[in-house]
C-alpha positions in Angstrom: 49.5 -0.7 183.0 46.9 -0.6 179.8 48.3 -1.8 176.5 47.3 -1.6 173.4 47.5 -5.0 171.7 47.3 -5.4 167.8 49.3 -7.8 165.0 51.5 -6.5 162.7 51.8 -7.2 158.5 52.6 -11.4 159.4 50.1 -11.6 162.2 52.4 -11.3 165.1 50.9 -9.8 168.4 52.7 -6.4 169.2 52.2 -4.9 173.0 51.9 -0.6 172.5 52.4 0.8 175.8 50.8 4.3 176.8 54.4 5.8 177.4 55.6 4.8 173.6 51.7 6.3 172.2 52.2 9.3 174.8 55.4 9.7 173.1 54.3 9.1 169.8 51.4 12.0 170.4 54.5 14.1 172.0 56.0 14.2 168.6 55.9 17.5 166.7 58.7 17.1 164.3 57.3 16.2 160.7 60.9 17.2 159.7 63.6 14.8 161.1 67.6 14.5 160.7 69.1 11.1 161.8 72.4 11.4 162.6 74.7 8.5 162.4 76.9 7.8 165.3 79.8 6.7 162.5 79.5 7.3 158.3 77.3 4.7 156.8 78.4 3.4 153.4 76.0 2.4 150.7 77.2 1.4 147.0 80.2 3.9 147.1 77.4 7.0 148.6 78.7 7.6 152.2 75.9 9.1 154.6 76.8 11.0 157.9 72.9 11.9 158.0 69.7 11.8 156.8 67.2 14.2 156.4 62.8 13.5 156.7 60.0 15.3 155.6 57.5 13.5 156.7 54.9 15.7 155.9 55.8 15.8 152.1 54.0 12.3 151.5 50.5 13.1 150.3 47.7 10.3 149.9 48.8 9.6 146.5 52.2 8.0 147.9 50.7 6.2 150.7 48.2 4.6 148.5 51.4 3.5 146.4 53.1 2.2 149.1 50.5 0.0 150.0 50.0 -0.8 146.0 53.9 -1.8 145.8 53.5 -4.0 148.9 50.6 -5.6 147.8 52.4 -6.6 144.7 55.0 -8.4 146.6 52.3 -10.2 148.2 52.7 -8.3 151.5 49.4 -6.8 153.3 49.5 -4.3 155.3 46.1 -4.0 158.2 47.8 -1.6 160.1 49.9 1.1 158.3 51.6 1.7 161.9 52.9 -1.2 162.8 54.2 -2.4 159.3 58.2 -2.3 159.1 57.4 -2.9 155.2 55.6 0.2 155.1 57.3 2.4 157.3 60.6 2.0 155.4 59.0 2.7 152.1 57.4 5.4 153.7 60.3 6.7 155.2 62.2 6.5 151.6 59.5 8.9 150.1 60.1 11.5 152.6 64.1 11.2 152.9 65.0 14.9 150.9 68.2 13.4 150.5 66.6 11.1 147.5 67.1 7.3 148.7 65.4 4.5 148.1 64.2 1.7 150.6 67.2 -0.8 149.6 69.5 1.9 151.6 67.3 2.1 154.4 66.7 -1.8 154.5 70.7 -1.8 154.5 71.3 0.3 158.2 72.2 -1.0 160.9 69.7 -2.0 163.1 70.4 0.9 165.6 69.4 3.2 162.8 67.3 1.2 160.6 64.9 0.7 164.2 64.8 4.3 165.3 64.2 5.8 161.7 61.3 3.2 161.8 60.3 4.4 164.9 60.0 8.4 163.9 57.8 7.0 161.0 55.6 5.4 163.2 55.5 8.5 165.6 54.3 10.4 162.7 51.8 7.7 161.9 50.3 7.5 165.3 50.0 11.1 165.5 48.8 12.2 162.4 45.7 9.3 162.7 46.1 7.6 159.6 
C-alpha cells in the first residue's frame, strides 16, 4: 500500500492513504449539512446542524485565512493538512454565520469530520 507522507502546520509526519485521497477525489458535494447526533450548545445558540458552502470562499478569503494565521504566529505549508486552517476555512463557508470559536468548541466527533469535508474539498479542488 502507497502513502503519501507529508507534515502538517507543527511539523508532524501525517500518513495519506490512497483510500482517504480516492475518497477525497470521490467527493462532489461543495455544499455540506452536518448533522449532529444530539443539539450542540454554544453561548445560549443551540445547533441541530450546520450548513457548508464550500464553494462560496474565493481567493480573497483563503489568502486571509492564511494572513490571520500568520498573525498568530501559525504557518501553514500545506493548506490541506492544517486543522488551523480548515476550521477557519470551514467558518467562512458555514451559511449559518459562525465563527471558528464555535467550531473549535464541537465535540471531537464533529469538530474531526467537519475538518475532514474541508479537507476533501481541498484535495479535490487542487489548491
Amino acid at each position: 500500500m502507497e502513502v503519501i507522507n507529508t507534515s502538517d502546520s507543527n511539523n508532524q509526519a501525517m500518513i495519506i492513504s490512497p483510500e482517504e485521497l480516492t475518497s477525497a477525489e470521490a467527493t462532489t458535494a461543495e455544499v455540506y449539512t452536518h448533522t449532529f447526533v444530539k443539539p450542540f450548545t454554544y453561548e445560549g445558540r443551540t445547533f441541530k446542524e450546520l450548513h457548508f458552502d464550500f464553494d462560496s470562499v474565493n481567493g480573497y478569503g483563503c489568502l486571509s485565512i492564511e494572513q490571520e494565521l500568520r498573525a498568530h504566529g501559525i504557518t501553514v505549508p500545506v493548506r490541506e493538512f492544517s486543522c488551523e486552517y480548515q476550521v477557519r476555512f470551514a467558518a467562512r463557508a458555514c451559511t449559518d454565520k459562525v465563527g471558528s470559536d464555535v467550531l473549535m468548541a464541537l465535540p471531537a466527533r464533529d469538530f474531526n469530520r467537519i475538518c475532514n469535508m474541508v479537507r476533501s474539498f481541498l484535495l479535490q479542488s487542487g489548491s
